[in-house]
PDB file with one MODEL, atoms N, CA, C and O in Angstrom:
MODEL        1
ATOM      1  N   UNK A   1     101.421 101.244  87.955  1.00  0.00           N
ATOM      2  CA  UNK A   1     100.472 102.041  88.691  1.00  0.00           C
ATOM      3  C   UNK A   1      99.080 101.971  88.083  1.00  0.00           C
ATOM      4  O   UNK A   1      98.120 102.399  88.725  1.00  0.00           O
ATOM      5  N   UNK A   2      98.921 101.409  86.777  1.00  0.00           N
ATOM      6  CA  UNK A   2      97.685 101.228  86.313  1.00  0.00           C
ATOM      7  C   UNK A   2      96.834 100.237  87.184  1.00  0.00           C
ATOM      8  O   UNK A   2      95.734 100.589  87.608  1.00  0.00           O
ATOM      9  N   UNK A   3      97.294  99.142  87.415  1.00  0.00           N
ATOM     10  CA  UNK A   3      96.481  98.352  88.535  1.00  0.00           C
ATOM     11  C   UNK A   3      95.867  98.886  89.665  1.00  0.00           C
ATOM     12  O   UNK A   3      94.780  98.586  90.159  1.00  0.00           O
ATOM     13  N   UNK A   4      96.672  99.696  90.012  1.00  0.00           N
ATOM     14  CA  UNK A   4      96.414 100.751  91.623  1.00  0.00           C
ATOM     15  C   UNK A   4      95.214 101.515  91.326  1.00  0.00           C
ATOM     16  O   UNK A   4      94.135 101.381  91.902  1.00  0.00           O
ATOM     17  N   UNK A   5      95.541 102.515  90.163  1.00  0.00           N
ATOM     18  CA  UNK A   5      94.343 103.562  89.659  1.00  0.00           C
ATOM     19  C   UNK A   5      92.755 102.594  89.105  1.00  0.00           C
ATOM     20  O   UNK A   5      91.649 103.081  88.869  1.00  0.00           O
ATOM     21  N   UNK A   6      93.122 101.319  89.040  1.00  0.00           N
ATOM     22  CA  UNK A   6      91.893 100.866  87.899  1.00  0.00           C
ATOM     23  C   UNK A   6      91.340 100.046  89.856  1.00  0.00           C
ATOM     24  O   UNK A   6      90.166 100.142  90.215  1.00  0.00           O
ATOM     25  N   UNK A   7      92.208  99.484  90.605  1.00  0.00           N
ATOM     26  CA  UNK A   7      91.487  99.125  91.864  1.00  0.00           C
ATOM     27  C   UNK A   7      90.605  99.901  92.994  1.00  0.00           C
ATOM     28  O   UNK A   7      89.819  99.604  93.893  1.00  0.00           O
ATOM     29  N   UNK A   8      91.342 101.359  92.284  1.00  0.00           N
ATOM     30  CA  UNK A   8      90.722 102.211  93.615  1.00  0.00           C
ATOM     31  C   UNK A   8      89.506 102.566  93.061  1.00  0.00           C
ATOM     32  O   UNK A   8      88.514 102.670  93.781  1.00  0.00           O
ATOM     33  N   UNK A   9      89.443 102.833  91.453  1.00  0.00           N
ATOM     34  CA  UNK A   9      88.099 103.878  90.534  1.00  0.00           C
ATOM     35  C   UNK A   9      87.068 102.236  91.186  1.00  0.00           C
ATOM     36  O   UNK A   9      86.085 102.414  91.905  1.00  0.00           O
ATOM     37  N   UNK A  10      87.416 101.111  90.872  1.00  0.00           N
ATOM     38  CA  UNK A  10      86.778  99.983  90.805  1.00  0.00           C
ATOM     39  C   UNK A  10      85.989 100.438  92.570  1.00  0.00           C
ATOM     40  O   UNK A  10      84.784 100.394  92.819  1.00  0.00           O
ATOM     41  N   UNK A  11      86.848 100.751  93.326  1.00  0.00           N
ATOM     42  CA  UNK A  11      86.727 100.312  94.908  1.00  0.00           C
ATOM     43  C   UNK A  11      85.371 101.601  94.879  1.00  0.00           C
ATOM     44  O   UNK A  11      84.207 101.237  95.049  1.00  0.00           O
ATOM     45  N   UNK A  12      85.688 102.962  94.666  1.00  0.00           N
ATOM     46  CA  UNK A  12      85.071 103.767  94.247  1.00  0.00           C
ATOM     47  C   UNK A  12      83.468 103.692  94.113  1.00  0.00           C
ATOM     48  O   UNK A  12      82.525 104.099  94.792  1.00  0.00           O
ATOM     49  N   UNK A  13      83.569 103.194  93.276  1.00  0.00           N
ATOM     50  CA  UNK A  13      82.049 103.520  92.314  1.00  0.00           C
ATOM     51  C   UNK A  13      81.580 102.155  92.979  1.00  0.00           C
ATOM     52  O   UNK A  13      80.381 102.054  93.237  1.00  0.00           O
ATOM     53  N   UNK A  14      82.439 101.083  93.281  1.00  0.00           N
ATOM     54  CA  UNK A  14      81.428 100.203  94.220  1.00  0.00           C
ATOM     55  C   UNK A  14      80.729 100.896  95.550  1.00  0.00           C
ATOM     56  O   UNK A  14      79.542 100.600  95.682  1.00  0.00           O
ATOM     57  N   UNK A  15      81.055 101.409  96.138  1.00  0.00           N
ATOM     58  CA  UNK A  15      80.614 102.423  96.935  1.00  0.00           C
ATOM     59  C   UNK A  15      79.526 103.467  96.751  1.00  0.00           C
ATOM     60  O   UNK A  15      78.389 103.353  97.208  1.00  0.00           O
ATOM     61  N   UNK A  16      79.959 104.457  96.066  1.00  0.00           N
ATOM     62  CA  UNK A  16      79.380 105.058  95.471  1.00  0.00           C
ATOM     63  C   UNK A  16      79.011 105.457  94.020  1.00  0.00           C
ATOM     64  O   UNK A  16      78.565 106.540  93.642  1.00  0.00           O
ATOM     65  N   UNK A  17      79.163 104.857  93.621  1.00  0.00           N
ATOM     66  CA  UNK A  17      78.958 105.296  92.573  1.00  0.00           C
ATOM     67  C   UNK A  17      77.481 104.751  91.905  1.00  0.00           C
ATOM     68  O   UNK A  17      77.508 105.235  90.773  1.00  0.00           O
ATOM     69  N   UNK A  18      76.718 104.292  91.987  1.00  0.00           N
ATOM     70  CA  UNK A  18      75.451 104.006  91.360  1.00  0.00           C
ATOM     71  C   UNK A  18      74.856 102.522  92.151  1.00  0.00           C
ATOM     72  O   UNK A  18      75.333 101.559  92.751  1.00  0.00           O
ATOM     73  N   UNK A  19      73.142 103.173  91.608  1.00  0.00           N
ATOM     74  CA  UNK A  19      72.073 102.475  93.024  1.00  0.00           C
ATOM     75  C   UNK A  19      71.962 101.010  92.140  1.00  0.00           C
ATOM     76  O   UNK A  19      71.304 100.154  92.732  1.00  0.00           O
ATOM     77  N   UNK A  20      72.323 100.740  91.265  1.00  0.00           N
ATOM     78  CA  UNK A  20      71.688  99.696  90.083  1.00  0.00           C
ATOM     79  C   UNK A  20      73.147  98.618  90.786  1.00  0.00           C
ATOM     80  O   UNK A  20      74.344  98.719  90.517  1.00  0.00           O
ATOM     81  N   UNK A  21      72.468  97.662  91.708  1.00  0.00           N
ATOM     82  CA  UNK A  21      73.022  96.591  92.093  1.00  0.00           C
ATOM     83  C   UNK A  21      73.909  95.897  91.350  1.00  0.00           C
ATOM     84  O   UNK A  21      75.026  95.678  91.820  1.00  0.00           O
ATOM     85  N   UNK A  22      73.593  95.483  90.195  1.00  0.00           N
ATOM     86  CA  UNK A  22      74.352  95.226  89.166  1.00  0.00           C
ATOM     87  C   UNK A  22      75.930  95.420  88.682  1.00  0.00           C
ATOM     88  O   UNK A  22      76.858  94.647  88.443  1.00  0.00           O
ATOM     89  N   UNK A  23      75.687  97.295  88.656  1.00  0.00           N
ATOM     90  CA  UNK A  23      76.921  97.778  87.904  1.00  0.00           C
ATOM     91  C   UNK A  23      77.650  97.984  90.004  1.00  0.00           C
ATOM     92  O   UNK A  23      78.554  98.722  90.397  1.00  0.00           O
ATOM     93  N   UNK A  24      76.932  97.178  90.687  1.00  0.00           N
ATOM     94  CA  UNK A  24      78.149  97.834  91.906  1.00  0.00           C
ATOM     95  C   UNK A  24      78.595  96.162  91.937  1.00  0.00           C
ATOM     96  O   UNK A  24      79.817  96.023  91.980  1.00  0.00           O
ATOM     97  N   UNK A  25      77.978  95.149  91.926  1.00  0.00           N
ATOM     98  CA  UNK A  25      78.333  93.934  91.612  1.00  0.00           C
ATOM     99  C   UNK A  25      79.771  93.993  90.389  1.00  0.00           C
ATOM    100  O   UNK A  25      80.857  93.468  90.635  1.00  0.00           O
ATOM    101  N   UNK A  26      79.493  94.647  89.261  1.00  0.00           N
ATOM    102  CA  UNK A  26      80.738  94.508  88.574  1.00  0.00           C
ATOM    103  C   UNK A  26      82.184  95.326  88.851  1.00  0.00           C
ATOM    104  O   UNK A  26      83.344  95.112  88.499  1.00  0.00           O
ATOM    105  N   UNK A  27      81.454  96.493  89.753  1.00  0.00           N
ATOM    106  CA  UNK A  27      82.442  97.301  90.440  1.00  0.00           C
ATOM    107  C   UNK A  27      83.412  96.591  91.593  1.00  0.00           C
ATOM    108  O   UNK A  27      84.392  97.129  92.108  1.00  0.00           O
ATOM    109  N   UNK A  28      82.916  95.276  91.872  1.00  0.00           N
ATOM    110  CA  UNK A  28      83.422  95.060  93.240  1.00  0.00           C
ATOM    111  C   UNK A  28      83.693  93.550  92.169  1.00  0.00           C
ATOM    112  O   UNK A  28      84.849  93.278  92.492  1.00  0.00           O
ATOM    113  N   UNK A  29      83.452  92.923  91.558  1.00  0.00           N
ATOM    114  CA  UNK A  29      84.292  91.783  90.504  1.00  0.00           C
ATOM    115  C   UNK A  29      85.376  92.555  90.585  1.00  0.00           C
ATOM    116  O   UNK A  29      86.215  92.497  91.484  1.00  0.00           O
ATOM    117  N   UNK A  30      85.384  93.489  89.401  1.00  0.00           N
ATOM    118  CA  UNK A  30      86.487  93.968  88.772  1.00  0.00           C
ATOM    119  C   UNK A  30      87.696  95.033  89.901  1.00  0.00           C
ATOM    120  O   UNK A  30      88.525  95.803  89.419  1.00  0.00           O
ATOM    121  N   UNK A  31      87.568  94.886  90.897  1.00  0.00           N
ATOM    122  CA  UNK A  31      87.907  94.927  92.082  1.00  0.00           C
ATOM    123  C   UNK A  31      88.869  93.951  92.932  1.00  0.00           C
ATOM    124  O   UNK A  31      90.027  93.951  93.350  1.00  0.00           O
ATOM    125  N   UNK A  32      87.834  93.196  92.948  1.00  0.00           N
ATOM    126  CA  UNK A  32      88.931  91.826  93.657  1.00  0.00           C
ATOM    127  C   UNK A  32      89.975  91.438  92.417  1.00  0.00           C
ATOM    128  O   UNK A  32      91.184  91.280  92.585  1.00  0.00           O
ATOM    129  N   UNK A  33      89.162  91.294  90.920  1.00  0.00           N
ATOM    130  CA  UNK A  33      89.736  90.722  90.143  1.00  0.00           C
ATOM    131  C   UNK A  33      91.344  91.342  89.881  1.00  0.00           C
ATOM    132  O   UNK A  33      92.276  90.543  89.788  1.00  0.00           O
ATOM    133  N   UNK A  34      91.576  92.822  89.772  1.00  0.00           N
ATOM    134  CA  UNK A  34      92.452  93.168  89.819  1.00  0.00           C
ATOM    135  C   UNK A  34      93.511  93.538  90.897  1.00  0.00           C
ATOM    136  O   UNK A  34      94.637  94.008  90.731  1.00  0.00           O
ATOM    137  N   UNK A  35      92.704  93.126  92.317  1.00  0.00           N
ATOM    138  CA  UNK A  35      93.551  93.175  93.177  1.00  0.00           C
ATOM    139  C   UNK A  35      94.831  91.593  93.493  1.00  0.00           C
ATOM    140  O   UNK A  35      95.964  91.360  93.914  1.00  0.00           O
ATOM    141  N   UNK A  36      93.379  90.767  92.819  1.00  0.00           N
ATOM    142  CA  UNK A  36      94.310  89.226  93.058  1.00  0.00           C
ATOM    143  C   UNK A  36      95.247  89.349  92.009  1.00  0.00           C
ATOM    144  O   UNK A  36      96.361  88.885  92.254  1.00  0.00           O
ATOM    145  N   UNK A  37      95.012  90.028  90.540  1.00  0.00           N
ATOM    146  CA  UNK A  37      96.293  89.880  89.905  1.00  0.00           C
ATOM    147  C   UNK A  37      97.294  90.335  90.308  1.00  0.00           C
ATOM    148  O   UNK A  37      98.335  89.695  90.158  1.00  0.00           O
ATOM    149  N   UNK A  38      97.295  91.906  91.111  1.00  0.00           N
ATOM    150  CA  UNK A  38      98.427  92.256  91.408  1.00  0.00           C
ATOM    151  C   UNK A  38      99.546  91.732  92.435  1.00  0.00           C
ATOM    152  O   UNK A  38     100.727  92.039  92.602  1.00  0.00           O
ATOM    153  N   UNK A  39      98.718  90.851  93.029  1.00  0.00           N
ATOM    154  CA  UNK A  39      98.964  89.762  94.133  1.00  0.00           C
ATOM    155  C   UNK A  39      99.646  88.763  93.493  1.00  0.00           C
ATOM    156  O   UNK A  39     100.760  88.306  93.750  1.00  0.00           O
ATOM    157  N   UNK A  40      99.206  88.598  93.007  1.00  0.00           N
ATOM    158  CA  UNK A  40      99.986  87.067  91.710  1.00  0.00           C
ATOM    159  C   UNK A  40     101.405  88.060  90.874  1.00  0.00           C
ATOM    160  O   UNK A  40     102.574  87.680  90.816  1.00  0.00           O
ATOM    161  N   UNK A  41     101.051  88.895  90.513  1.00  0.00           N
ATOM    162  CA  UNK A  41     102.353  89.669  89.803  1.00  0.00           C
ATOM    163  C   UNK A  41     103.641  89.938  90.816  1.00  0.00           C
ATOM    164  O   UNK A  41     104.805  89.588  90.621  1.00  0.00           O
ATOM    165  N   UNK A  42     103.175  90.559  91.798  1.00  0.00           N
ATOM    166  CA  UNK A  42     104.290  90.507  92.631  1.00  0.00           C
ATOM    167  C   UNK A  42     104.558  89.086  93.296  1.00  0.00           C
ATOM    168  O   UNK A  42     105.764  88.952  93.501  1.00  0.00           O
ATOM    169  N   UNK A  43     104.143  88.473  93.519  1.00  0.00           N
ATOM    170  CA  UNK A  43     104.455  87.214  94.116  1.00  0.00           C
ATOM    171  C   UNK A  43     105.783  86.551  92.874  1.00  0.00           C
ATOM    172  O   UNK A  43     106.908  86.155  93.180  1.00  0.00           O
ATOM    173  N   UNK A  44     105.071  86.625  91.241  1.00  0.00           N
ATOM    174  CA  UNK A  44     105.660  85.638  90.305  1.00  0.00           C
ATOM    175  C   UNK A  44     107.164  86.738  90.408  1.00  0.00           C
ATOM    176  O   UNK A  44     108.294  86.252  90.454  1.00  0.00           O
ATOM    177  N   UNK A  45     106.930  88.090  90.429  1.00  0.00           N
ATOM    178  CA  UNK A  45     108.042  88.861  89.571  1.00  0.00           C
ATOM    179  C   UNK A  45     108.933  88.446  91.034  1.00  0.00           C
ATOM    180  O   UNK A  45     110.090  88.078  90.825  1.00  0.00           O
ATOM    181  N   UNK A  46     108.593  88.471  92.106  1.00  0.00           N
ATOM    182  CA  UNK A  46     109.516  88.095  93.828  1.00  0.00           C
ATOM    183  C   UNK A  46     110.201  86.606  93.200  1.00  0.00           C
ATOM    184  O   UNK A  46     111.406  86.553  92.952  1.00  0.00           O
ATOM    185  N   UNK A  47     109.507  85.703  93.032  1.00  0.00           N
ATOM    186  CA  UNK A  47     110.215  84.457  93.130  1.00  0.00           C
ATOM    187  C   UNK A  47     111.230  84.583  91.396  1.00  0.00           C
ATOM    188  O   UNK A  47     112.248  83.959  91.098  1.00  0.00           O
ATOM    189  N   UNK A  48     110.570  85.464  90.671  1.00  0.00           N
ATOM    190  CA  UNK A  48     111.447  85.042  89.755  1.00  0.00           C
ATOM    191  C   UNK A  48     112.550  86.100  89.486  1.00  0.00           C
ATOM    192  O   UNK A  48     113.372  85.949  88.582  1.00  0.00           O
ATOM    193  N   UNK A  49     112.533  87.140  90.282  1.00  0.00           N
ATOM    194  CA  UNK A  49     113.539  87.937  90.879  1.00  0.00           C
ATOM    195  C   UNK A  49     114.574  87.703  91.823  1.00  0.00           C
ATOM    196  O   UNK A  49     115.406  88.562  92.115  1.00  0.00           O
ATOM    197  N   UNK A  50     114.557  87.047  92.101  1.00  0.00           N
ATOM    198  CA  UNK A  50     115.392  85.626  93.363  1.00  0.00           C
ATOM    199  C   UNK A  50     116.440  84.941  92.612  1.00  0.00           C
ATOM    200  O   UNK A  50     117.648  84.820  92.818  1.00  0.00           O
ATOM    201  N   UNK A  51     115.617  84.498  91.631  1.00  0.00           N
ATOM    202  CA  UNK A  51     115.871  83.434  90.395  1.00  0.00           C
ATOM    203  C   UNK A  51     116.971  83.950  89.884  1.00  0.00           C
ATOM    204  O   UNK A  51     118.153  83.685  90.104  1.00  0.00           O
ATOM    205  N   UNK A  52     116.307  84.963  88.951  1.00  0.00           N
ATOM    206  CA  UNK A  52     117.528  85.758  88.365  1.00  0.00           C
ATOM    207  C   UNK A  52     118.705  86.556  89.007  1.00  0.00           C
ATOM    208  O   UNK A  52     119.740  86.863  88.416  1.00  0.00           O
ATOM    209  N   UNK A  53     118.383  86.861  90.360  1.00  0.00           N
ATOM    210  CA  UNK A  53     119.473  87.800  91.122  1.00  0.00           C
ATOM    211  C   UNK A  53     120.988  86.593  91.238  1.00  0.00           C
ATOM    212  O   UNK A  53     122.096  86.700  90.712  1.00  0.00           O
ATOM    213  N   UNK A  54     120.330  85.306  92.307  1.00  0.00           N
ATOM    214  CA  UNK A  54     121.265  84.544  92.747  1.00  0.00           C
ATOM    215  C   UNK A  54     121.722  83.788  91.608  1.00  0.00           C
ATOM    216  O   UNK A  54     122.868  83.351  91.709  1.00  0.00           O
ATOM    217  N   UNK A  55     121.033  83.509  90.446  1.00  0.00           N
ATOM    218  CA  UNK A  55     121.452  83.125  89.180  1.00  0.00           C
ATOM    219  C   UNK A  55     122.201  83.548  88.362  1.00  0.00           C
ATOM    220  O   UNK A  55     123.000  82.760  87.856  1.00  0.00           O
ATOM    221  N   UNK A  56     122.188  85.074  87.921  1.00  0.00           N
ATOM    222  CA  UNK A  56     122.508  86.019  86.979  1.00  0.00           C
ATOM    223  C   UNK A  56     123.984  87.202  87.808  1.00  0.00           C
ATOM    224  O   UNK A  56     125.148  87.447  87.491  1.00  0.00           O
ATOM    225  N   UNK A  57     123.126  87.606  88.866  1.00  0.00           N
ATOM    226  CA  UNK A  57     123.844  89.234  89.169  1.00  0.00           C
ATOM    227  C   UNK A  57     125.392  88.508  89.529  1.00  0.00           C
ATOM    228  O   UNK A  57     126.521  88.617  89.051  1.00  0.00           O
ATOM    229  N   UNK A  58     124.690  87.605  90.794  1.00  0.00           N
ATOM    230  CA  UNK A  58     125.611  86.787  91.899  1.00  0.00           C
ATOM    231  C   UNK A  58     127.158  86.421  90.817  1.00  0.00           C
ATOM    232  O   UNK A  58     128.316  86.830  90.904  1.00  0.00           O
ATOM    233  N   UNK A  59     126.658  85.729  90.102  1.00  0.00           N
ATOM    234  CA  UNK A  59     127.941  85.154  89.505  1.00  0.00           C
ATOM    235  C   UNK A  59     128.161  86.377  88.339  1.00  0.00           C
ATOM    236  O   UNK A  59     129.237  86.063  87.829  1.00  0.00           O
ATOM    237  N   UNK A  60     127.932  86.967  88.016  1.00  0.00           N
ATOM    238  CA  UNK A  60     128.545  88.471  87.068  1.00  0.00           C
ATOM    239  C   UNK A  60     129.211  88.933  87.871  1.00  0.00           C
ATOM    240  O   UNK A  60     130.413  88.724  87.706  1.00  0.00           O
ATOM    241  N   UNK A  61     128.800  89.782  89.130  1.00  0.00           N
ATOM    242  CA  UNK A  61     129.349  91.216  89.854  1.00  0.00           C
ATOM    243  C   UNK A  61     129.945  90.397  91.557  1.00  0.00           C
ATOM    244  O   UNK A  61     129.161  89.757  92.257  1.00  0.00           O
ATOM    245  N   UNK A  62     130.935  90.542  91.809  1.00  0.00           N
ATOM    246  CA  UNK A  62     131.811  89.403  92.655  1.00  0.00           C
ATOM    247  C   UNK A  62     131.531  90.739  93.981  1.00  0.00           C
ATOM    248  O   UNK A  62     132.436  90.752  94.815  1.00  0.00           O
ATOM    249  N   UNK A  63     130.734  91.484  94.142  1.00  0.00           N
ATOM    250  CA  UNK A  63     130.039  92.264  95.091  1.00  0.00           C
ATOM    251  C   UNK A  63     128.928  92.144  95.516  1.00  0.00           C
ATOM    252  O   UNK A  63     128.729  92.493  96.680  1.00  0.00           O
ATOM    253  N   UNK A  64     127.665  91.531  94.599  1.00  0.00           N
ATOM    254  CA  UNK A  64     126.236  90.940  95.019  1.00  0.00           C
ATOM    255  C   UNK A  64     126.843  89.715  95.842  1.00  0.00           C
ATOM    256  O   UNK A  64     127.676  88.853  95.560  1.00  0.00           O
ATOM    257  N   UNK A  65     126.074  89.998  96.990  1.00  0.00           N
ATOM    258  CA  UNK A  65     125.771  88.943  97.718  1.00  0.00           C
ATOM    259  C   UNK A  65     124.255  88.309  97.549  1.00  0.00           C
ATOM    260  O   UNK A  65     123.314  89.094  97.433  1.00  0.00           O
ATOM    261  N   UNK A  66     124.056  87.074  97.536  1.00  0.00           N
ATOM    262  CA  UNK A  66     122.737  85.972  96.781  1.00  0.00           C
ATOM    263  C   UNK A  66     121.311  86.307  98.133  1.00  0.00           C
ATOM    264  O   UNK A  66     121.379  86.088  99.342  1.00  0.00           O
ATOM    265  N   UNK A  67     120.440  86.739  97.535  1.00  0.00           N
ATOM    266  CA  UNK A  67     119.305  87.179  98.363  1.00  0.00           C
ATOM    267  C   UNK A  67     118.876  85.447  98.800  1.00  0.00           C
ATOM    268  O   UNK A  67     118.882  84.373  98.197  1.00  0.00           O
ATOM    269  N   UNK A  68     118.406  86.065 100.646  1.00  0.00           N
ATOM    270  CA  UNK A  68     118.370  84.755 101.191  1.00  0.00           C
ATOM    271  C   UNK A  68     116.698  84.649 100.895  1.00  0.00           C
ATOM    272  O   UNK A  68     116.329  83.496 100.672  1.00  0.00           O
ATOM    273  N   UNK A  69     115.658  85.664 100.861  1.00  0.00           N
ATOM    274  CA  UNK A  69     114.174  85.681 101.115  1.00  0.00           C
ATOM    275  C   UNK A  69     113.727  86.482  99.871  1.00  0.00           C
ATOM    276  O   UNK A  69     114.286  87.505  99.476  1.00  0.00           O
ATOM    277  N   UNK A  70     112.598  85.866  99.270  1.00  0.00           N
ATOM    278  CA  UNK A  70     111.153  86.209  98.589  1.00  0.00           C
ATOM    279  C   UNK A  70     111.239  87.746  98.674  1.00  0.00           C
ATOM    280  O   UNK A  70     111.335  88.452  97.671  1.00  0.00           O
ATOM    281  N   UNK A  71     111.180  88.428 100.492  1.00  0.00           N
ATOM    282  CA  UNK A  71     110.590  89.480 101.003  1.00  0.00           C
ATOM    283  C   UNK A  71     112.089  90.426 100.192  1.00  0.00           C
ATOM    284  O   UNK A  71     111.953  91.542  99.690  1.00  0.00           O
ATOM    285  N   UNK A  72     113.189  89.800 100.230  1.00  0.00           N
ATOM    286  CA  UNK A  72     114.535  91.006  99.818  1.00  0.00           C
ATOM    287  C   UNK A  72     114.177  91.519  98.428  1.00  0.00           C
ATOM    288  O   UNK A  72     114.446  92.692  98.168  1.00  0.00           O
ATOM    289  N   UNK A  73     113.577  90.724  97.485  1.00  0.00           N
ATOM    290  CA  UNK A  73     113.418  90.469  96.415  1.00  0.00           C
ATOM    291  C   UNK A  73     112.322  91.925  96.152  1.00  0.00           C
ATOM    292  O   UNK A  73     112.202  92.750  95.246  1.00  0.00           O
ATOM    293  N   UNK A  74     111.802  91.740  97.180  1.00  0.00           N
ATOM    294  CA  UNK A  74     110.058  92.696  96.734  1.00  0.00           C
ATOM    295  C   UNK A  74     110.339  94.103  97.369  1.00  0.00           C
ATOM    296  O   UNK A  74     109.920  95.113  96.805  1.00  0.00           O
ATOM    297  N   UNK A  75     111.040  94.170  98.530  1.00  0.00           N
ATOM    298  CA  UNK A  75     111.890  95.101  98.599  1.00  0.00           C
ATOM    299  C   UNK A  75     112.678  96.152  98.323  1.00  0.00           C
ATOM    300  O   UNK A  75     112.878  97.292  98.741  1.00  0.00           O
ATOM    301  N   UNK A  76     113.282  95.010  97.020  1.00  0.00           N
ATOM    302  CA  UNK A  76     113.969  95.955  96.126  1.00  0.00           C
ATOM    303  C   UNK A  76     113.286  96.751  94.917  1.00  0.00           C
ATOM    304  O   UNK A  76     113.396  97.794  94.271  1.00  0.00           O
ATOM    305  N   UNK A  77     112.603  95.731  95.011  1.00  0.00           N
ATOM    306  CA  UNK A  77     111.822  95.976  93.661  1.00  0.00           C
ATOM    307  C   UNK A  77     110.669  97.486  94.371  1.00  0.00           C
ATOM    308  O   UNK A  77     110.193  98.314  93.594  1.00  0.00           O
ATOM    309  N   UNK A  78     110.512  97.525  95.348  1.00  0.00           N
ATOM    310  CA  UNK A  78     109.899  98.735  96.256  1.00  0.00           C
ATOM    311  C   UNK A  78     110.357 100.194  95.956  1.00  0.00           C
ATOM    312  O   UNK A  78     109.885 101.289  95.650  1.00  0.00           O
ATOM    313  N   UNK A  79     112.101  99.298  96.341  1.00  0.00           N
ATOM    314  CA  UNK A  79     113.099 100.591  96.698  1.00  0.00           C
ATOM    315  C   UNK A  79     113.140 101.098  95.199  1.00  0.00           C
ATOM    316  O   UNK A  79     112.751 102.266  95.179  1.00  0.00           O
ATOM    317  N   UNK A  80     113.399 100.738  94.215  1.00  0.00           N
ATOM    318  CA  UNK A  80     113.576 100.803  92.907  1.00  0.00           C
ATOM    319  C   UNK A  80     112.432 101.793  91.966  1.00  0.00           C
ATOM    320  O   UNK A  80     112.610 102.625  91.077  1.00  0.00           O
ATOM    321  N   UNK A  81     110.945 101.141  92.780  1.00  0.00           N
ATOM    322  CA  UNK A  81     110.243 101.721  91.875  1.00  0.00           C
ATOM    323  C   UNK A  81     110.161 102.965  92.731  1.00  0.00           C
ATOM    324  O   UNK A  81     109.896 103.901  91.977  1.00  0.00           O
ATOM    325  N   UNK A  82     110.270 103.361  93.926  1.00  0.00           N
ATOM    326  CA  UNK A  82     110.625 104.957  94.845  1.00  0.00           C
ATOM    327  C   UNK A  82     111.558 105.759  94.145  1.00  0.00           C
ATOM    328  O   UNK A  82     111.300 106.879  93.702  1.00  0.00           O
ATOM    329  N   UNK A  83     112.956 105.009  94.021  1.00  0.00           N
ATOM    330  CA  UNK A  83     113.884 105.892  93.591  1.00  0.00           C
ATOM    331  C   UNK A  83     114.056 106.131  92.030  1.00  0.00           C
ATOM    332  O   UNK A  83     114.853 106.994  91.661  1.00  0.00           O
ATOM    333  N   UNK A  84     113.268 105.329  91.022  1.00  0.00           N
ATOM    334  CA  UNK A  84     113.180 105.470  89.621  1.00  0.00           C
ATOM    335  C   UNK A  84     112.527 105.987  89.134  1.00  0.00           C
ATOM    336  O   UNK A  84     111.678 105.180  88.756  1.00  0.00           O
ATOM    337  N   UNK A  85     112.211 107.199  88.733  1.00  0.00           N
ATOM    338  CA  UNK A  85     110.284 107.202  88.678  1.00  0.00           C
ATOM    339  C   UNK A  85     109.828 106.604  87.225  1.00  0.00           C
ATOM    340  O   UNK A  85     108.634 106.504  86.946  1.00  0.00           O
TER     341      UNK A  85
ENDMDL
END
């Protein structure tokens, strides 16, 4: 959730937060910048959550059935961070 809180203060103060072009220029860098990582994080932790499910769980627990999509993967990882806090 740190990514979330540091994208929105970023989204924020680009907006409003000060007239000095500059610091709204770094407000809106550090903005995209942390929005594309979080984009890249879930993307790597999806494919390599796939990896490990149909790799790892599948052949341990003779009840996992092998995720067919990327999207089941991110899903879970959704449902998980809802029901875990």
């Amino acid at each position: 959730m740190g990514f979330i809180n540091s994208a929105v203060r970023a989204g924020v103060e680009g907006f409003v937060g000060t007239n000095s072009s500059e610091k709204r220029r770094e407000a809106y860098v550090d903005f995209v910048s942390i929005t594309i990582a979080l984009v890249i994080m879930i993307i790597l932790m999806g494919f390599i959550g796939k990896w490990l499910w149909n790799n790892v769980i599948v052949d341990l627990f003779s009840f996992a059935k092998p995720a067919r999509s990327f999207w089941q993967i991110v899903g879970l990882m959704v449902f998980s961070s809802l029901v875990i806090p």
